[in-house]
C-alpha positions as CSV (number, residue, x, y, z in Angstrom):
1,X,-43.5,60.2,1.5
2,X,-40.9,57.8,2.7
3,X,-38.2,58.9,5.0
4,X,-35.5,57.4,2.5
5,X,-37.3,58.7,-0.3
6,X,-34.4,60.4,-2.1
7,X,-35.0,63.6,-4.1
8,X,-33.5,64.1,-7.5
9,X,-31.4,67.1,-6.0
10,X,-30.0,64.3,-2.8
11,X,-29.0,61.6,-5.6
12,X,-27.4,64.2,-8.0
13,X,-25.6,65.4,-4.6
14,X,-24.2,61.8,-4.2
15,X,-23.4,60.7,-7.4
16,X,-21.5,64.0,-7.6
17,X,-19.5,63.0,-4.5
18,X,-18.4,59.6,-5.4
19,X,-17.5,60.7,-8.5
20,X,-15.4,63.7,-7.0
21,X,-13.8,61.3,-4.3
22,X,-13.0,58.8,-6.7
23,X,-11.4,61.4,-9.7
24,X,-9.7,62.9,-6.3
25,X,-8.3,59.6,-5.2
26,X,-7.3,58.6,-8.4
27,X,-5.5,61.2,-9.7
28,X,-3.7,62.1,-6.7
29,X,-2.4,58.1,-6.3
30,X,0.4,58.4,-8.6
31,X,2.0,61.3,-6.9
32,X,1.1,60.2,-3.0
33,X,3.5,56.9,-3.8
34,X,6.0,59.2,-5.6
35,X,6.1,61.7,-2.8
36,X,5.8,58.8,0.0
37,X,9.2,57.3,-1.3
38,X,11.0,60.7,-1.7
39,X,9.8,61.1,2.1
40,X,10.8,57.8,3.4
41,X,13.6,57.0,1.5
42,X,15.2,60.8,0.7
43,X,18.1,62.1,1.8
44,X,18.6,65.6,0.6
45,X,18.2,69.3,1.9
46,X,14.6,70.7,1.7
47,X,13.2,67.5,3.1
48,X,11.8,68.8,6.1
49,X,10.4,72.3,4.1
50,X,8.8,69.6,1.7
51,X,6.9,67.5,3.8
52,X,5.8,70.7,5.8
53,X,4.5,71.5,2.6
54,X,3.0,68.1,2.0
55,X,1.0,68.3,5.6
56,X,-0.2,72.0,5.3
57,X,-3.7,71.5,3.7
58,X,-3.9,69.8,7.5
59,X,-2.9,72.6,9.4
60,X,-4.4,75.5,7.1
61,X,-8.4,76.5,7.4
62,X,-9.8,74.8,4.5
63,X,-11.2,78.1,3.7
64,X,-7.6,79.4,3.3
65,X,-7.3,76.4,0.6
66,X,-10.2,77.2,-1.4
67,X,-9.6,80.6,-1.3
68,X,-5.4,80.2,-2.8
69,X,-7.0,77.5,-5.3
70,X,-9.4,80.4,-6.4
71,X,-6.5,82.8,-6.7
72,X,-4.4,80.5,-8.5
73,X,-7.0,78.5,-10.5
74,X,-9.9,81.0,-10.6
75,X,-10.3,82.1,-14.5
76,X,-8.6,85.5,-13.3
77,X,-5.7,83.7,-11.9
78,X,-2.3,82.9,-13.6
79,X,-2.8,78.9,-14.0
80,X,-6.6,79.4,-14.2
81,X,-5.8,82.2,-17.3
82,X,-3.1,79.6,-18.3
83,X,-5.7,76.4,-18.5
84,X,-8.2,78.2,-20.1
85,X,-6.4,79.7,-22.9
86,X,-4.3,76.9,-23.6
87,X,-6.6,73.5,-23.2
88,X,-10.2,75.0,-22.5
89,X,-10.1,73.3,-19.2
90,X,-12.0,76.1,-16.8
91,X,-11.7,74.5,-12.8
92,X,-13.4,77.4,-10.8
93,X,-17.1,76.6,-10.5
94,X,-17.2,73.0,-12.0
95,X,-17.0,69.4,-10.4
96,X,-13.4,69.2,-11.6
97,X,-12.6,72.2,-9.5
98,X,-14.3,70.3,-6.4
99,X,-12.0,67.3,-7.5
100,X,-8.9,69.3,-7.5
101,X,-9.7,70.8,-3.7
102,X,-10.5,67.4,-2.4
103,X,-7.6,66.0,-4.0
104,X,-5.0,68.7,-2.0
105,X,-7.1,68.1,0.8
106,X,-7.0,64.9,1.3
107,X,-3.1,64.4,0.0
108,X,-1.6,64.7,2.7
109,X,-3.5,61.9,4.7
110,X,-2.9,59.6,1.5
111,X,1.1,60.7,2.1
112,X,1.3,59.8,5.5
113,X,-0.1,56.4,5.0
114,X,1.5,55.5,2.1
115,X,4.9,56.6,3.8
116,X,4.1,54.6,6.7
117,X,3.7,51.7,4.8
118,X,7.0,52.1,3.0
119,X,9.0,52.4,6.0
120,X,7.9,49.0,7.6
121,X,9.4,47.2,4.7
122,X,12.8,45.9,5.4
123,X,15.4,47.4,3.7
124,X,17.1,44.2,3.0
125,X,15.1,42.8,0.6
126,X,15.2,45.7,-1.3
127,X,19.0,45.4,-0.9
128,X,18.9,41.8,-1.7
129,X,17.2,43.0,-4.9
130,X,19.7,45.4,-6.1
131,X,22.3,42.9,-5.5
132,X,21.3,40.5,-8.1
133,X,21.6,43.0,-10.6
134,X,18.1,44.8,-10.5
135,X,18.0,48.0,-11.3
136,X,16.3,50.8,-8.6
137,X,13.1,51.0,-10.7
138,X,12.8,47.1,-11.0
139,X,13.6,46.9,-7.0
140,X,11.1,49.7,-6.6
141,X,8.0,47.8,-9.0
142,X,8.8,44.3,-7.8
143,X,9.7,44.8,-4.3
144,X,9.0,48.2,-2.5
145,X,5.5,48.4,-4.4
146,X,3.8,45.3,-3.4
147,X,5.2,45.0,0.0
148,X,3.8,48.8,0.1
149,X,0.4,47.9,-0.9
150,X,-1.4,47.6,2.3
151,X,-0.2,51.2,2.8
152,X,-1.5,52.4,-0.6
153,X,-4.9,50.8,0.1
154,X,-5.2,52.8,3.3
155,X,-3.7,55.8,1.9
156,X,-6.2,55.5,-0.8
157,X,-9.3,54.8,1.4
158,X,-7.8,57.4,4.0
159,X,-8.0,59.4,0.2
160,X,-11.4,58.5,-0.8
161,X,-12.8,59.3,3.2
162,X,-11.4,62.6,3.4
163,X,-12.6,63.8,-0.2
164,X,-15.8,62.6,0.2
165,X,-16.4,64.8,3.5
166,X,-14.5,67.9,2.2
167,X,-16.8,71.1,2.5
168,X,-14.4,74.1,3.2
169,X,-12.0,74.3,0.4
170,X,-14.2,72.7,-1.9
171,X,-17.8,75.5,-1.4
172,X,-15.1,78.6,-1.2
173,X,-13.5,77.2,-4.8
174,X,-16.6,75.9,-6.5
175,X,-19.0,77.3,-4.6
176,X,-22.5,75.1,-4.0
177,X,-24.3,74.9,-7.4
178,X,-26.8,71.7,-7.6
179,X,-26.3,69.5,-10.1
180,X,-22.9,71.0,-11.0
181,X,-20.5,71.1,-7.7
182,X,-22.7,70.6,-5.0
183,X,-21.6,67.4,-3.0
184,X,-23.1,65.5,0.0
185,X,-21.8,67.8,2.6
186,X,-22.8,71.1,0.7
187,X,-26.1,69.5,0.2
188,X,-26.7,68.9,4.4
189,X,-25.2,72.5,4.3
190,X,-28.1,74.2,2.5
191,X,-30.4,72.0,4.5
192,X,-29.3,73.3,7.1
193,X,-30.2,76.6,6.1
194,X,-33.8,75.9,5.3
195,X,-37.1,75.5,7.5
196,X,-37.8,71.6,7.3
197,X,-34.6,70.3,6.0
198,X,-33.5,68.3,9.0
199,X,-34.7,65.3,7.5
200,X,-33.1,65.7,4.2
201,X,-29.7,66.9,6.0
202,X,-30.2,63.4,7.9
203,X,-30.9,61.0,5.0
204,X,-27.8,62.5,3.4
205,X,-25.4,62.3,6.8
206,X,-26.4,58.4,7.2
207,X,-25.6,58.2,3.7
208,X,-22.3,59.9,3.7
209,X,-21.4,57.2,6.7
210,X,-22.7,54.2,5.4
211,X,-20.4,55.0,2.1
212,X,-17.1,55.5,4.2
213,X,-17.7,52.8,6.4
214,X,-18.4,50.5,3.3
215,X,-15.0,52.2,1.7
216,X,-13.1,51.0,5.5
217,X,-14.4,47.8,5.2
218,X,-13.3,47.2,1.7
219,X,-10.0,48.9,2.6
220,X,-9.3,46.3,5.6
221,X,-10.2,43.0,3.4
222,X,-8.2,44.2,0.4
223,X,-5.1,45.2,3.2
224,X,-5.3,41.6,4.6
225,X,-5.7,39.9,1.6
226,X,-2.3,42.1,0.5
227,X,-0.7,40.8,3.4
228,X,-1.7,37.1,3.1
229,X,1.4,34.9,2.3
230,X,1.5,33.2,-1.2
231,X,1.0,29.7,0.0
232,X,-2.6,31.3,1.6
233,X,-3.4,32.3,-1.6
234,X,-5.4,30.1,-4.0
């Protein structure tokens, strides 16, 4: 049997990831640019007690994370209970559970990034903007946005990286069921675990590395083609 020879357990495992990361990455997007601008451009009380909040899913034991989203989200807990009743949507023990704790996982990275981004663009064009007569949203969708959008890419990516790695938060939520939340890193996990699984736990860790290197490569040519002036562009 081949070394790269992928059993039907490994390719589950990696689908489930990439789909995970990407329903992480995607869903979190809207409010990492929201909460990016209220962080770079704010000025209000409770800004420092909200982007400690932002960054502590960095600082916390993703084990600590896993087990508050089980507590709060768990089918015994009051938005879990909530969920349920109201929209049949059960998070605890499904791939939409690992989404959610690769999501808050990962936001904070996505934050920073984005924020980053936001802050390097000069004020006065967004100033310029406003003065002839656009409003904050138009300044914000026509200006602030695409001079941000190397930022988002990275934040994205940064996104995408981190969700697709996540193990702590996401096996004490959704615990490690194949075919249902078990990802690439809960699959090298249970290798791990067992006589002879070295060479499966390998396959999937060169795997797992080829993907984010891919994602970083696709990240840096869509960031330089964002930053490309328009008379570059075809």
């Amino acid at each position: 049997m081949s070394f790269w020879a992928l059993t039907a357990e490994e390719w589950s495992a990696i689908q489930l990831s990439l789909k995970v990361a990407s329903v992480a990455t995607l869903a979190s997007l809207p409010l990492g640019v929201l909460t990016a601008l209220v962080l770079a451009r704010g000025r209000f009380r409770g800004k420092i007690l909200l982007d400690s909040l932002v960054h502590l899913p960095l600082v916390l034991p993703p084990v600590v994370t896993g087990y508050a989203l089980l507590l709060l989200f768990g089918r015994r807990g009051p938005i879990g209970q909530w969920l349920e009743g109201t929209f049949g949507i059960v998070l605890s023990f499904r791939w939409t559970g690992a989404a959610l704790a690769c999501a808050i996982m990962a936001f904070p990275l996505m934050v920073r990034a984005i924020r980053l981004g936001i802050e390097a663009i000069d004020r006065r064009l967004e100033d310029a903007a406003g003065t002839l007569g656009a409003s904050p949203f138009w300044v914000f969708l026509t200006v602030t946005l695409p001079l941000a959008l190397p930022g988002i890419i990275a934040g994205a990516v940064l996104c995408f990286a981190k969700a697709l790695g996540e193990f702590g938060a996401t096996i004490t939520f959704v615990s490690n069921i194949p075919g249902e939340t078990q990802t690439i890193p809960s699959a090298i996990f249970s290798y791990t675990q067992m006589p002879g699984g070295d060479a499966g736990a390998l396959r999937l860790s060169i795997i797992a590395a080829l993907i984010a290197v891919a994602a970083l490569i696709a990240s840096e040519l869509l960031a330089r083609r964002a930053y490309r002036p328009e008379r570059d562009r075809p």
